[in-house]
C-alpha positions as CSV (number, residue, x, y, z in Angstrom):
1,X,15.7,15.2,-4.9
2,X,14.3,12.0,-4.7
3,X,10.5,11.5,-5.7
4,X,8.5,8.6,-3.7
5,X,5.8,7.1,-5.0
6,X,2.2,6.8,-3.0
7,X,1.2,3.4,-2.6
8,X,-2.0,2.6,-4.9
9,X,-5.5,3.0,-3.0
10,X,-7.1,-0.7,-1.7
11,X,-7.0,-3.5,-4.9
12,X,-11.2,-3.6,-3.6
13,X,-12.4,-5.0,-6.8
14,X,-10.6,-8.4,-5.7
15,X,-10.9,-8.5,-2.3
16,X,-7.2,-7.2,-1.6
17,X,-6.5,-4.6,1.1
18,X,-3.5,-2.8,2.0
19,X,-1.7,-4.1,4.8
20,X,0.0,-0.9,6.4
21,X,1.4,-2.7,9.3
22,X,3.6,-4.4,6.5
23,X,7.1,-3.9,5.1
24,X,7.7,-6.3,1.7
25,X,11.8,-6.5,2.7
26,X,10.4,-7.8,6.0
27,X,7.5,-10.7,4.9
28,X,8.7,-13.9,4.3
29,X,9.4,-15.3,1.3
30,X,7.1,-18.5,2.4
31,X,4.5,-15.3,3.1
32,X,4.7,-14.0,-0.4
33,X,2.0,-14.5,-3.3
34,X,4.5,-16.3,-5.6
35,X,5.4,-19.0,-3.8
36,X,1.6,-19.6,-3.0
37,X,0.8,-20.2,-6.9
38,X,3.8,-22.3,-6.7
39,X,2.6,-24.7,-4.1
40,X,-0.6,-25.1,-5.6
41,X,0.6,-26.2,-8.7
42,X,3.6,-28.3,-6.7
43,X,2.0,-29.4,-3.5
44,X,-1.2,-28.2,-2.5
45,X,-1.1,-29.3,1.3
46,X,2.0,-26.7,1.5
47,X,0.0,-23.8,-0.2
48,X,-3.2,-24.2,1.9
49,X,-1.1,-24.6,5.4
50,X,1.0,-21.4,4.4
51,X,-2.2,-19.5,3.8
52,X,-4.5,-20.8,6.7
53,X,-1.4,-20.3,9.3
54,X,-1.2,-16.3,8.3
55,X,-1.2,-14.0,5.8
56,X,-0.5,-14.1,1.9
57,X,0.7,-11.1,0.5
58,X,2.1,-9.3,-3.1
59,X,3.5,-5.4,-3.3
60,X,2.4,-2.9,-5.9
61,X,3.4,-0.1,-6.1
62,X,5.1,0.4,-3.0
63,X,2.0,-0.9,-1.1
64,X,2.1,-4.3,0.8
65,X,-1.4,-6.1,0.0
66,X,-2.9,-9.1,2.1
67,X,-5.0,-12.1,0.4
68,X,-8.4,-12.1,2.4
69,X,-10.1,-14.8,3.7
70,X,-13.1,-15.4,1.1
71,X,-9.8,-15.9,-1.6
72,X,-8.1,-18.4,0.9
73,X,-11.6,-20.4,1.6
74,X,-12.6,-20.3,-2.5
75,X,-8.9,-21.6,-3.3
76,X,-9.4,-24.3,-0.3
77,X,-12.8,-25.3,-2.0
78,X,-11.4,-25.4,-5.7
79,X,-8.7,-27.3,-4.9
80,X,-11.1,-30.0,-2.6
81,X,-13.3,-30.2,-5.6
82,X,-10.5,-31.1,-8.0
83,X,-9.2,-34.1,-5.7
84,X,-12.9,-35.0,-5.6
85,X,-13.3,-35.4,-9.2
86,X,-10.1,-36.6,-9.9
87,X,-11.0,-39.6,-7.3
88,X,-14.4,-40.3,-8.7
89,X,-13.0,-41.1,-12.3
């Protein structure tokens, strides 16, 4: 007998919501949270086209979870204010 595991309710406290229309083995890999962090610390204008062009997402727990839009504007807004400051020095 094999046991599944219910995906965890809605990650509400940060803004993340269960996509149920999604299947990890099936997002990208340009789609998936890690690479995200990556490109911001690599190349920012790859992060913020890969997350304005669809969604960003992470599993836990057997549940597929999508970044929402106020995370994907704060990160956009971050990221303009440290080129700001880093061109006024």
């Amino acid at each position: 007998m094999s046991e599944t595991i219910a995906p965890s309710p809605p990650l509400k406290r940060f803004g993340w919501t269960l996509a149920p229309d999604a299947n990890w083995p099936t997002v990208p890999f340009y789609r998936k949270r890690w690479l995200v962090v990556l490109a911001v610390i690599v190349f920012v204008p790859l992060a913020l086209l890969i997350m304005f062009t669809g969604g960003v997402y992470f599993e836990k727990r057997g549940g597929v979870y999508a970044m929402p839009l106020v995370h994907k504007i704060l990160i956009t807004v971050l990221v303009v204010v440290g080129i700001a400051v880093n061109l006024s020095r």
